[in-house]
LUMSEZA-179750 format. One line per 4 residues: their letters; for each residue x, y, z of C-alpha. Coordinates in steps of 0.1 Angstrom, whole numbers. Layout:
a> X,Y,Z ~ ...
This chain:
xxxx> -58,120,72 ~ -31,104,90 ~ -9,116,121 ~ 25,120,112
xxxx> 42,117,149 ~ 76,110,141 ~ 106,132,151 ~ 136,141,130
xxxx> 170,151,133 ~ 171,169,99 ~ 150,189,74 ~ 155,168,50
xxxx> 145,135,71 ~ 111,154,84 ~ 104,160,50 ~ 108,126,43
xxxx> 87,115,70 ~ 60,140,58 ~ 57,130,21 ~ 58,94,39
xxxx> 28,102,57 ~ 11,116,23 ~ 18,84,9 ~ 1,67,30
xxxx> -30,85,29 ~ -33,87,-5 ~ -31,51,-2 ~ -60,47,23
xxxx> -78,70,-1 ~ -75,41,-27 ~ -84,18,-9 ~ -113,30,9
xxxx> -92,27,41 ~ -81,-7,37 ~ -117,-22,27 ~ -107,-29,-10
xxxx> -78,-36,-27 ~ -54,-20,-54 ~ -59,-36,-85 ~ -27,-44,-103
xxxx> -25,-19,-134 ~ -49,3,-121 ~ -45,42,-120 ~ -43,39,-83
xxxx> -21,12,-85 ~ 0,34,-110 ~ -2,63,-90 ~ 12,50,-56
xxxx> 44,30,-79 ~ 55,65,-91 ~ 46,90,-62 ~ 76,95,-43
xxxx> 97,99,-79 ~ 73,131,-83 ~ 82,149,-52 ~ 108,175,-60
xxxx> 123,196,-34 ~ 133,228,-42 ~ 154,246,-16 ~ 152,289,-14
xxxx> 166,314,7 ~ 140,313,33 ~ 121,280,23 ~ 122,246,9
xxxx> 92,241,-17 ~ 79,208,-22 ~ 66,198,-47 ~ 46,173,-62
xxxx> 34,158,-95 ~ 26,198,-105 ~ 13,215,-79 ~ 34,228,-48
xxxx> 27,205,-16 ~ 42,228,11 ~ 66,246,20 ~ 91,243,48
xxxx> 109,276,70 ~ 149,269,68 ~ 150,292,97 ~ 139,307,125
xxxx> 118,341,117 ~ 90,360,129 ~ 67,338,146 ~ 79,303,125
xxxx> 103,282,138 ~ 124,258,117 ~ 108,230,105 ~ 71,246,107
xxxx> 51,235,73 ~ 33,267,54 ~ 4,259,28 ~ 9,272,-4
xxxx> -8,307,-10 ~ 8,303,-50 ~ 37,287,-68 ~ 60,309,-56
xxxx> 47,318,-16 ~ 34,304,16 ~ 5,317,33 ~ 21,332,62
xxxx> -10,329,87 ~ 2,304,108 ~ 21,269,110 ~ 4,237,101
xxxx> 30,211,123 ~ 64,211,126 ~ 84,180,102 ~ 116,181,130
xxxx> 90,180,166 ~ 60,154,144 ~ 25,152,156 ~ 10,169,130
xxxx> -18,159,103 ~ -14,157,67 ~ -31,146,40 ~ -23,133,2
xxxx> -37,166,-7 ~ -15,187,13 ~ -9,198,50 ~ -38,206,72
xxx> -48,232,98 ~ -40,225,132 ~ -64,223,159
């Protein structure tokens, strides 16, 4: 898990910052947070090389799916509705839909956890 705390001026730049964040967690998660390291050639090593050219970004009417490899990572609100703000991150309930329960951070305010599999609850 790692604590993405920065802020951003844009949607697009938070959702850099968030995949950023990913990124380096799936890292940590190959190298058994730090203790080891990434063997040249290795899937891991293959993995990490080629991870930010499989996040797509897919911007809707209401949302912006991301996505990556083939699985939907998130989903970002484009606007203010209900009780999300813009910028809130939504897990995935399917391919095509957040699970509208409740926000898991914010990608323009940070401070938020995430993880290489996706964004987590907050607390």
């Amino acid at each position: 898990m790692i604590n993405v705390n920065w802020t951003a001026k844009t949607l697009d730049e938070g959702i850099s910052n968030m995949m950023s964040g990913a990124k380096a967690d799936y890292e940590r998660f190959h190298t058994s947070n730090g203790k080891k390291e990434i063997v040249p050639g290795s899937y891991g090593d293959t993995e990490l090389k080629t991870y930010d050219s499989k996040t797509k970004i897919n911007h809707g009417k209401k949302y912006i799916k991301v996505v990556q490899g083939n699985t939907v990572f998130a989903f970002i609100v484009k606007e203010d509705f209900k009780h999300f703000k813009k910028g809130d991150i939504l897990k995935p309930a399917g391919w095509n839909a957040p699970a509208l329960n409740s926000p898991r951070g914010n990608v323009l305010t940070g401070n938020y956890n995430i993880q290489w599999t996706g964004p987590l609850y907050l607390k």
